[in-house]
N, C-alpha and C positions, 0 to 999 in steps of 0.2 A: 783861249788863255793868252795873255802878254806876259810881256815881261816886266812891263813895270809893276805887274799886279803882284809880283813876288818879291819880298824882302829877301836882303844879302844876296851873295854870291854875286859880286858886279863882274868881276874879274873873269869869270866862268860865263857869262849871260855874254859876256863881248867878244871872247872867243868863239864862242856858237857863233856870232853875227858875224865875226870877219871869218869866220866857215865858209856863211852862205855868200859872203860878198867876194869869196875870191872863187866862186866853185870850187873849195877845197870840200864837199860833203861828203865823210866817210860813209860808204853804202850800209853798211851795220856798226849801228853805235850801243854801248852799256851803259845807262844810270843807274850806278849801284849806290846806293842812298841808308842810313836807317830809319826804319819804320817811323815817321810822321816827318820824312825829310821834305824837301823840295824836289826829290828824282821827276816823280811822275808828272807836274806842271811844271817842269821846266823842258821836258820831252815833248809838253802839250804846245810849249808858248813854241820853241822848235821848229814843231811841225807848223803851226801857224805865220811863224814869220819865211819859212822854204817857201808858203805859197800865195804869201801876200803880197799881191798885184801891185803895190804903194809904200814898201818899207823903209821907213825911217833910221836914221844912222842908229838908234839905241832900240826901236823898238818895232813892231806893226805898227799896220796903220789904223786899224781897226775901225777903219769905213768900209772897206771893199767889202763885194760878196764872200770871196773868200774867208775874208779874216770874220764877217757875221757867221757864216757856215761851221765854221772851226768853232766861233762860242758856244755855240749851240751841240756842237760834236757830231753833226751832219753832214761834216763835206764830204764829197763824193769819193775824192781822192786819199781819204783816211780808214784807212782798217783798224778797228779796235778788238784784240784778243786778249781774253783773260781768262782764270780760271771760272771754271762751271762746276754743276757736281755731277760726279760721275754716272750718269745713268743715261741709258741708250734716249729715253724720252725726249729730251734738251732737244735732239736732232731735227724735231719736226720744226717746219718753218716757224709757226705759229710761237714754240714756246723760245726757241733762238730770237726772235724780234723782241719778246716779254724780259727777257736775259738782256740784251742789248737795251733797250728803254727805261729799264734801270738803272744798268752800271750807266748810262750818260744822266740820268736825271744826279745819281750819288756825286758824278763827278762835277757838274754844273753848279752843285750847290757847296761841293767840299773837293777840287782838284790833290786836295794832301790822302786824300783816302787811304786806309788801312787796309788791310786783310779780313783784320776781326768785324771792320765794320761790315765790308762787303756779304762775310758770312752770314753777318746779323739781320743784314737789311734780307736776304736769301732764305734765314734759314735751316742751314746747313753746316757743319761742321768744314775744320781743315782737315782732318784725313778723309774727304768727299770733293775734293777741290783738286783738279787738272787742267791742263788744259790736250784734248787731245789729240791722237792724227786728222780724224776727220775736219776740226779746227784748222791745222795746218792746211790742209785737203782744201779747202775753199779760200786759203791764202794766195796757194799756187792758182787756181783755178783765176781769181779774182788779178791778181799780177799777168794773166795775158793779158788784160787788154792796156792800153796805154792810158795815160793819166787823161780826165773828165775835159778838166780845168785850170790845172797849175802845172807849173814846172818837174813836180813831183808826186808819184804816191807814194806818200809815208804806211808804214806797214806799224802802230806802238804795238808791243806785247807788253803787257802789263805782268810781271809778276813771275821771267820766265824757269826761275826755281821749278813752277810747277808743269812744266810741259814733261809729258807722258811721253817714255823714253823712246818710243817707236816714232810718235810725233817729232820728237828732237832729232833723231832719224833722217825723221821725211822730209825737214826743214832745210837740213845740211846744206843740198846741193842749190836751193835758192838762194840761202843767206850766202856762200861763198858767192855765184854768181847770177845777184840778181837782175830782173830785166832792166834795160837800160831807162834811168832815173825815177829809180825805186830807192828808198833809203830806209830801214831795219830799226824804228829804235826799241830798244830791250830795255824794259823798267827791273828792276830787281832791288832786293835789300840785300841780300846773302849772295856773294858771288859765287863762295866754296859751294851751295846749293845750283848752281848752272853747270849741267854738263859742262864738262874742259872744252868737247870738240864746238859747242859753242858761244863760251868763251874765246876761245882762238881766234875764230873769225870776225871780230867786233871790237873797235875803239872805243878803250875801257874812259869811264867819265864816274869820279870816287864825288860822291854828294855831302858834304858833311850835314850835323844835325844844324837847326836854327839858333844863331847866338840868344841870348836870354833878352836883348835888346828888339831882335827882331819878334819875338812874338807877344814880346810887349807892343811895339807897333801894332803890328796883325789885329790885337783886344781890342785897341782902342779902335782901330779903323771900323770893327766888327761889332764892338757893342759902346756904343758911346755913352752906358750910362755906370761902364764900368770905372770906379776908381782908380788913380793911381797905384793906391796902396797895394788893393786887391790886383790890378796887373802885376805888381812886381810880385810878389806871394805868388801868382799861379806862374808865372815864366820862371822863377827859381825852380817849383817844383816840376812843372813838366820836362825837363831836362833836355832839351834842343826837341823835344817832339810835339810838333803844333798841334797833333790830332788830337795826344792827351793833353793840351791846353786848353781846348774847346772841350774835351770831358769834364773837365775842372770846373771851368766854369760852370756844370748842372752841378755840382758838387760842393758840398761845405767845407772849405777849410775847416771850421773849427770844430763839427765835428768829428775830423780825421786826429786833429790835435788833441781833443779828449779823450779819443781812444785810447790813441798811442801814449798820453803822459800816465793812460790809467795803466797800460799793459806794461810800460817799460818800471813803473813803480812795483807791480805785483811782481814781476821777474826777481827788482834787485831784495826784493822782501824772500821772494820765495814762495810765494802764497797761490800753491797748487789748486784750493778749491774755486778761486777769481780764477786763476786761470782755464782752469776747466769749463767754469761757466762761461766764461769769454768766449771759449774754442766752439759752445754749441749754439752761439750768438754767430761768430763768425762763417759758422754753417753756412746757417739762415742767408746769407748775404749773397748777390747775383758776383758771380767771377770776373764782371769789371770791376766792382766794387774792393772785391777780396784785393786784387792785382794793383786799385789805388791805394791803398793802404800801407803795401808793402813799399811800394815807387813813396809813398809818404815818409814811411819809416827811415827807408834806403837816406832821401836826402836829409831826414834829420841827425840822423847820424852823422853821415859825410858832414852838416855843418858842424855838428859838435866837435868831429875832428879836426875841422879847418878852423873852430875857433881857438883848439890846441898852439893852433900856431899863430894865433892874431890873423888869422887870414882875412882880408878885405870882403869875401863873401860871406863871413860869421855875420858881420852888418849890414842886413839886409831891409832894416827896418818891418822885421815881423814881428812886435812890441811880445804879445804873450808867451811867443815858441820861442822869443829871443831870453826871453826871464827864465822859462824851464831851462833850454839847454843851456846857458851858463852855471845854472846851478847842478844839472847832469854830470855837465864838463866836470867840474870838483870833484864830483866821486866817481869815475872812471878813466882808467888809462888809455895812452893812446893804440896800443896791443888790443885789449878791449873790445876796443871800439873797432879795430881790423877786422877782430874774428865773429862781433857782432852784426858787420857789413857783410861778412860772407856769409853766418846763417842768413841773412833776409836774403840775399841772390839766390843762394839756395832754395828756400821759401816760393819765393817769386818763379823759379824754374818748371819747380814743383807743380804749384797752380795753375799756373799757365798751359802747363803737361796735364791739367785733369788729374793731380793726384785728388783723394780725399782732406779739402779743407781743413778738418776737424782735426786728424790726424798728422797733417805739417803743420799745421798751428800750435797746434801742443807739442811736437818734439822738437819743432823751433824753440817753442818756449822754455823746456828742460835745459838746451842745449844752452841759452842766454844766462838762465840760473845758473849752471855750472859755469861760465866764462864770468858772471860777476865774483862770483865765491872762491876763483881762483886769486890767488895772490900777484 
């Protein structure tokens, strides 16, 4: 991974470089990011330019072995740690190299990687997801020897929310002091989920989401037979997270939009039997599915409310959702439209949490009835 390969964040990409060009490299660092941020390939481009033999004032060089080594997610001098699922089996050589040959194929092809993806491409759920001592155990073991081929061995943990608290433990006394020109970087989304003691010991680096610009770039670079239009339609709604922008695109805008203009009309009618049928349709639907609907809903609302105010992103040039919600806008307030953002967050917590579909869908749906019907 480069760095030029990553939109935004110049200002943050140039500090890492005069890092590595003053030997100022803090031994454990934090990229704490939201979910479909730039943390984890900007931790990748990183490690890659610590140990490129050739680097350029802005970026690698991306000729040397090294920096070939690092695309590939093969250099010798890189430990890659992430969650697994919890079961003693992993431990055999055989199924640890099967676990590794995947997370590097997911990251080769998508460095923005999620959680739920890794789950998915796995298998396994998130309360089956740690990482554990034995993992840490072959960190230390692997930190005796001195680096292959570069100046450094980078150690990434991807994800360290989930290290298994005896593992966080056993990590302690390395991450304070590790062997001489080892450097620690820590991938995470939820800091408040990182043990404190380490947090403590690591230079915290806050990743924001991607502006709606940059992943319009990213579309086009990525699918060059995608439209204008449709880039800007998916980068509104993905909301700074690239990873649900590439979900978008398998996905139909429009129709998310017929859903929603069907469900938000049944709401302000009242009309329990559509709604109920809806709720056993909504079932039926896989929980990424359920999850973009609601992330659908979520920003239609938020524009309705931003159109309240002539706000510059009510014109977004999305010609049919822009004729509904003007006409929505009319018949609800800006109150409304608050407490209707906060059941879908709700909703959305919900599902995501594995409640039963059927049953947040329909007392979301009560609860939007009663907030249209109130005065």
């Amino acid at each position: 991974m480069q760095f030029a390969k990553i939109p935004d964040h110049y200002a943050f990409k140039n500090a890492l470089i005069r890092m590595a060009a003053t030997d100022k490299v803090a031994h454990a660092q934090l990229f704490i990011g939201p979910t479909g941020s730039a943390n984890l390939a900007l931790a990748l481009a990183f490690a890659t330019y610590l140990n490129c033999r050739s680097p350029k004032q802005t970026n690698a060089c991306g000729n040397c072995f090294s920096c070939a080594s690092m695309e590939q997610l093969t250099h010798p001098d890189l430990l890659l740690i992430f969650p697994k699922k919890t079961s003693s089996a992993i431990f055999d050589a055989q199924s640890d190299r099967n676990y590794l040959d995947t997370f590097r194929n997911l990251l080769k092809k998508n460095p923005f990687l999620t959680l739920e993806e890794w789950i998915s491409a796995m298998h396994f759920d998130r309360k089956q997801c740690q990482i554990s001592k034995k993992e840490v155990g072959k960190i230390i073991e692997q930190l005796s020897l001195k680096p292959f081929m570069g100046p450094y061995k980078v150690v990434c943990i991807w994800l360290p929310e989930y290290l298994h608290h005896t593992a966080a433990n056993a990590l302690l006394k390395t991450l304070e002091e590790p062997p001489p020109s080892t450097v620690f970087l820590l991938v995470g989304s939820n800091s408040e989920k990182v043990l404190p003691t380490i947090r403590s010991r690591a230079q915290h680096h806050a990743i924001p989401p991607f502006s709606e610009e940059a992943i319009e770039q990213m579309l086009r670079n990525s699918y060059s037979d995608l439209d204008a239009h449709r880039c800007k339609e998916i980068a509104f709604l993905a909301q700074g997270n690239l990873s649900k922008a590439f979900q978008l695109i398998e996905q139909s805008v429009r129709e998310n939009f017929d859903y929603f203009s069907q469900w938000i009309r049944c709401c302000y009618s009242g009309n329990l039997i559509k709604l109920v049928a809806q709720a056993e349709v909504f079932y039926k639907l896989s929980i990424e599915v359920q999850k973009n609907f609601f992330t659908y809903a979520l920003q239609m609302s938020r524009a309705t409310l931003l159109g309240k105010f002539n706000h510059p992103l009510f014109q977004l040039g999305l010609p049919a959702e822009a004729t509904f919600l003007k006409k929505f806008g009319l018949n609800v307030s800006i109150n409304q439209l608050k407490e209707i953002i906060t059941q879908l967050m709700q909703a959305y917590y919900y599902v995501e949490r594995n409640g039963n579909p059927k049953m947040v869908y329909l007392h979301m749906s009560i609860q939007i009835i009663n907030i249209f019907a109130s005065i």
